[in-house]
N, C-alpha and C positions, 0 to 999 in steps of 0.2 A: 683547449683542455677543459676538462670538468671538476670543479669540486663538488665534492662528496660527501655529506656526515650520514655516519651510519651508525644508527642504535644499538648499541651490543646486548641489551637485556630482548629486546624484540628480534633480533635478526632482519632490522627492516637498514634500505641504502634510500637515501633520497639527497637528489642532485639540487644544488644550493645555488650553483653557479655555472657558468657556460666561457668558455675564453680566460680564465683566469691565471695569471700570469704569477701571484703571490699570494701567500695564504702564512697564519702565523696565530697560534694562538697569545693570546694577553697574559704574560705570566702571574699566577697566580689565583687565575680565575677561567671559567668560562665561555671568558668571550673570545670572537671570532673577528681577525682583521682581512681582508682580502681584497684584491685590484686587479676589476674588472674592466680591461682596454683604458676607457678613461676614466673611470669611477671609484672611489673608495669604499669598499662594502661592510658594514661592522655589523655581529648579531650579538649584540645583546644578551639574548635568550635564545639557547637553542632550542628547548622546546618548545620554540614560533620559526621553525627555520623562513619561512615565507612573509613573516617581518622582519625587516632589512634596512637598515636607515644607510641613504647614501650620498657622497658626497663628489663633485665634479674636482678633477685632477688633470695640471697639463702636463704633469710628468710621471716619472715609476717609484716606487716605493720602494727603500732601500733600508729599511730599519723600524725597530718595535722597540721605543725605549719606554720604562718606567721606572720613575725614583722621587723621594720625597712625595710619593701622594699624588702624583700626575701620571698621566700615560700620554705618547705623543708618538706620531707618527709620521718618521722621517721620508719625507719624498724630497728626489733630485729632479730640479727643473731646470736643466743645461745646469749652466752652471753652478746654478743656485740652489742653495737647499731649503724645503722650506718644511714646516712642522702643522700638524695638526692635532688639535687635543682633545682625545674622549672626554665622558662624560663621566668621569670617575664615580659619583652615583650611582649608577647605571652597572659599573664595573662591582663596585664594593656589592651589590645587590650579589650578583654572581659567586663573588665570596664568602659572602655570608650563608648564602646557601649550600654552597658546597662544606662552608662546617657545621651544619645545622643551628645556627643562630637564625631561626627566623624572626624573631623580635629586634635584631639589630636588619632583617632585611624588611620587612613592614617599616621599620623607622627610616632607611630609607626613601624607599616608594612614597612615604606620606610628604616629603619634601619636593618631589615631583610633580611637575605639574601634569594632567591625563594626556596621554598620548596614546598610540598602537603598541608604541614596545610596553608604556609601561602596563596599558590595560591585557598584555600578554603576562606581565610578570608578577601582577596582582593575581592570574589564573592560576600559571604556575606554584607560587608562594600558598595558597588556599587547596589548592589540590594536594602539596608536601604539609600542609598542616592538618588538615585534616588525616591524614596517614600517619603522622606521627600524634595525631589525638592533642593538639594543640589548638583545644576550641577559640580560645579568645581571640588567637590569631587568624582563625579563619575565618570568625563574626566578623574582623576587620577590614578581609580580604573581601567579604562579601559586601558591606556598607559599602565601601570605594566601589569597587561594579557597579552598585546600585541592584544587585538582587539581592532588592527589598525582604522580600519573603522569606528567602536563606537565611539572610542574617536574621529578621526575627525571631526565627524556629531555633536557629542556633545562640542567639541569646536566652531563650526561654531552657534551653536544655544544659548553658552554661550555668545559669540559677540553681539546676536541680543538681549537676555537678559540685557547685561550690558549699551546695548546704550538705551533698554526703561528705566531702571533706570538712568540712567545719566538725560533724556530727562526729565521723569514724575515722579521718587522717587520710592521706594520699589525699590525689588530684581528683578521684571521685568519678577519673572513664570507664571505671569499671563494674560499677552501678549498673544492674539490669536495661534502667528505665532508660539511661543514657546511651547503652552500645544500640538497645531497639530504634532510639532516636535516632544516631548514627544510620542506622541499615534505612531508616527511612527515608533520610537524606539522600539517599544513594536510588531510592525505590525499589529497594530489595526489602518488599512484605514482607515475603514469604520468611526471611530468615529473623526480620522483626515479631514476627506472630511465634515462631519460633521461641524464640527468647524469652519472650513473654510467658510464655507457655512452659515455658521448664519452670518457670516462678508461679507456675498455678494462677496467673495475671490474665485470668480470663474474661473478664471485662474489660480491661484496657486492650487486649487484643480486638474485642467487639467494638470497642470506642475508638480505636485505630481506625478500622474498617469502614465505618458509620462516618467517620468525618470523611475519609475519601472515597464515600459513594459507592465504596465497594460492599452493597448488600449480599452479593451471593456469598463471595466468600466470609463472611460475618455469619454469617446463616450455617456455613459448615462448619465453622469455628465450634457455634453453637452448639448444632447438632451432634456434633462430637463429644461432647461436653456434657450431655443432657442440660443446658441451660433449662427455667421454666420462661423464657422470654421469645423460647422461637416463636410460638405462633406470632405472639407481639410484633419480633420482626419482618416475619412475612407479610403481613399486614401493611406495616411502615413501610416495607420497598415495593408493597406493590400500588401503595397511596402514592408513593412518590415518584413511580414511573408515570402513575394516573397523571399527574402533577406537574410531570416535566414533559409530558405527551409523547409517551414512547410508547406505542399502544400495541406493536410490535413485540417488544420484550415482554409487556404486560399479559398480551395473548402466550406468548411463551410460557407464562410463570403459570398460568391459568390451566393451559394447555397439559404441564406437569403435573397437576395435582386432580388431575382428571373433572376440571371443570372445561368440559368441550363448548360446550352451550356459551356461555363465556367468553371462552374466547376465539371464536367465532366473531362475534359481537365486537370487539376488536380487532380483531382482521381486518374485520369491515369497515371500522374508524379510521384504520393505518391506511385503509385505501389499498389492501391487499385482498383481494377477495380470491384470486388464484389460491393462497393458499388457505383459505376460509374455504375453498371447494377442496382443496387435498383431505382435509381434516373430516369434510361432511363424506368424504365418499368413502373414510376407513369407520366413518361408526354406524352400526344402524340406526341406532334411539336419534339421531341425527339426520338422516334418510328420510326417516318416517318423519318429521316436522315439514308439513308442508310449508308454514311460515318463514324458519329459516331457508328451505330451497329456494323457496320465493327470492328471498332477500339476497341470498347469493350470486341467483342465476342473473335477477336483475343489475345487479352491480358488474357482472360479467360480462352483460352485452352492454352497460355504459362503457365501460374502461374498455371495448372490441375486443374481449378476450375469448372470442365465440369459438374457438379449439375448447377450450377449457369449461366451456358452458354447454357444448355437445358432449364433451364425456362427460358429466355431471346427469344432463337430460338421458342420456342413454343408460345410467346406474341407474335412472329413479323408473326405468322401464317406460319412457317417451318418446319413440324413437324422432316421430313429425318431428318435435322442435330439436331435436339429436341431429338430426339431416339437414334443415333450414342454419342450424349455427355453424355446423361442419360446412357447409357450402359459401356461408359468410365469410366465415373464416381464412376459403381457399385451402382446407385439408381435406381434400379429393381423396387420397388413399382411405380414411377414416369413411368420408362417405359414401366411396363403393362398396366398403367389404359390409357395412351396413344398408346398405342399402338391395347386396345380393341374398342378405337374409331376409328384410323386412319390405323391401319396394322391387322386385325384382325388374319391373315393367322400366321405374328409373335409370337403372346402370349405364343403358347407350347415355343416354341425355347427360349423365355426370362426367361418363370416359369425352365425350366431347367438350363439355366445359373444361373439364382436367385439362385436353389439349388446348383449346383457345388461352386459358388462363400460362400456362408454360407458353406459348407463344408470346403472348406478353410478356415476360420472362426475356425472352430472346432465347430460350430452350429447345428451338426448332425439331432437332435431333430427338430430345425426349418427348418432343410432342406427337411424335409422328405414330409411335406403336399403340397412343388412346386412341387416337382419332382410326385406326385399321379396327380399333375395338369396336369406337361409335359406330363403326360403318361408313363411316366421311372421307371417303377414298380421295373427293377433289382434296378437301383440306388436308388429306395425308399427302396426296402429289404437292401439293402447293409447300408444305412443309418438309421435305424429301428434297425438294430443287431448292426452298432457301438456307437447309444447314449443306447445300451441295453433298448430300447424298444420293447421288448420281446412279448407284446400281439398286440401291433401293426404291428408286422414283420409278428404272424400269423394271424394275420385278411387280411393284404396285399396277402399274401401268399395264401390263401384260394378260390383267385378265377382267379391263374395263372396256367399255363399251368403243367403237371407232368413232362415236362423235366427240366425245370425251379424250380420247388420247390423242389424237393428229393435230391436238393444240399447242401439245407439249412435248412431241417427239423432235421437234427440229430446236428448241432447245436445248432439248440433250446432244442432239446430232451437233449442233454448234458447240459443244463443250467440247466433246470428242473430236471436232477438227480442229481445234486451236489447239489441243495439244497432239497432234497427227496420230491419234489411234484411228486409224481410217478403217481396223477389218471389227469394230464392236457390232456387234450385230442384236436386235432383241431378242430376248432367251425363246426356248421352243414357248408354242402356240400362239407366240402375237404374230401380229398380220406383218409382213412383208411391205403391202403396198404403202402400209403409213411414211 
């Protein structure tokens, strides 16, 4: 049999256990006892159902007692019975949260020494304080983890908490600067910048932004706002992409504000020059710089990007080196259909490379209709018989010469007898005698 806990706020079932013979909740709290074949199984916390603290049993379990402050769990071993005692800590945690005393469940835990269950119940207890806006206790919850950071930020925001209560009464979470704080904890910006924002706290929004590197949206904040600091901020984020060598986003920002020139020039840093030729082939004041094409094309054919450096040569109207990068490249459709405008004489000579190069490939079958282009009838028979395109080798065959096909009719004739088509005959016009 299987035990089951299943989340009634979420609609979720997850299987805790497999074989389970006894199951019993701890009266008055949370926890979970249950006996699994030979083991004793207790949770703690059920939301860690997959921590499980367990204990070896040679017999079954026959009772869940508690009284005066203990919990114990009676098993019968033949004839004996014998007890084993929770961790009433552990337990009392459980009920303290279930009446929202989290101050008597942190005082708990802190009597604990670090385990898995209790490093699950320091989670749980930090995630219900923080919901219930019981910052102190979640500062606590977070120092015990040891995330550091959390708890620093939520001490810094406890400060700002306890001086609006000192100043104006209540607990002070409901202070702009505090719920924003909150939403940031959570890394819900957007409803931080929000907040901010109904309080006209549009520098602290910017200064939110700015501390976590988020210049774009700092920059919209701004522009929204008509801050007079944007320019300043574009400046600052694009110093600082400079800075952090993201030369990519920086061509980006550049790219935006219609400095092409620019960023180009970082493309080319990032080691992207593909899209440094995207950007030269949509502008013309970019076109016309032979210096930049220069600087493109050549980082083009370092990086073998010679597709990309053919269409580039072919826009600046080059076709020679348009042809010679397409053929480097191996984009043979790209250098036939230019090459039928601009090299007509070329075409055989590329339809046969096209096929050698698919050959290489192991594309036999695609190879076969360049090379009837090239004119390379052997290399089409030869590619014909090795993708075993047996009616195409003899329809090829059928209007080549007789010293040339009686090489290769008796291995097609040998295909066709091993599978007994004995009446295949060559289509009209080839020779009989072959």
């Amino acid at each position: 049999m299987r035990l089951q806990l299943y989340d009634i706020q979420s609609s979720t079932k997850t299987t805790i256990l497999n074989y389970c013979s006894y199951v019993q909740w701890v009266p008055g709290s949370d926890v979970v006892v249950a006996q699994n074949r030979n083991s004793l199984c207790i949770w703690y916390n059920n939301d860690a159902p997959e921590r499980v603290t367990m204990f070896p049993l040679k017999g079954d379990i026959v009772n869940l007692e508690r009284s005066n402050g203990k919990t114990e769990v009676i098993v019968a071993e033949g004839v004996n019975t014998v007890s084993y005692t929770l961790d009433e800590g552990l337990i009392e945690f459980g009920t303290a949260i279930d009446d929202g005393d989290y101050s008597r469940a942190a005082a708990f835990l802190e009597t604990l020494e670090m385990s898995t269950e209790t490093e699950a119940m320091w989670k749980t207890l930090s995630r219900l304080a923080l919901e219930a806006k019981q910052l102190h206790i979640a500062e606590r919850c977070f120092s015990a983890l040891g995330h550091v950071s959390k708890a620093r930020f939520l001490h810094e925001t406890n400060e700002i908490a306890d001086q609006v209560a000192k100043e104006y009464g209540g607990d002070g979470t409901d202070y702009y600067q505090v719920r924003a704080r909150l939403a940031m904890l959570e890394k819900n910006y957007k409803l931080a910048e929000m907040i901010f924002l109904e309080q006209n706290a549009v520098e602290e929004a910017m200064e939110m932004y700015q501390e976590l590197h988020m210049w774009e949206e700092c920059i919209v904040v701004a522009e929204a706002k008509g801050h007079p600091a944007v320019e300043k901020l574009r400046r600052g984020y694009y110093q600082w992409l400079l800075d952090t060598q993201q030369e990519e986003k920086a061509g980006e920002v550049q790219e935006s504000q219609g400095e092409h020139l620019a960023a180009v020039g970082l493309y080319l840093r990032a080691g992207l020059p593909a899209r440094a030729a995207r950007l030269a082939m949509a502008r013309d004041l970019l076109l016309a710089n032979g210096d930049v094409i220069n600087r493109i094309t050549t980082a083009l054919i370092k990086g073998e990007l010679y597709e990309q450096a053919g269409d580039l040569f072919e826009t600046i109207r080059n076709p020679q080196k348009a042809l010679e990068c397409y053929c480097k490249g191996c984009a043979f459709l790209k250098a036939v259909e230019l090459a039928r405008v601009a090299f007509p004489a070329e075409v055989l000579k590329l339809e046969e490379a096209w096929g050698d190069h698919l050959v290489q490939q192991k594309q036999l079958d695609a190879a076969i209709n360049h090379y009837i282009e090239a004119r390379c009838s052997v290399k089409a028979i030869e590619a014909a018989l090795g993708a075993r395109q047996w009616k195409k080798a003899i329809y090829i065959l059928d209007s080549q010469e007789k010293r040339i096909a009686v090489k290769y009719y008796p291995r097609i004739a040998q295909h066709y007898a091993a599978l007994q088509e004995f009446q295949v005959r060559p289509q009209q016009g080839a020779r009989a005698d072959l």
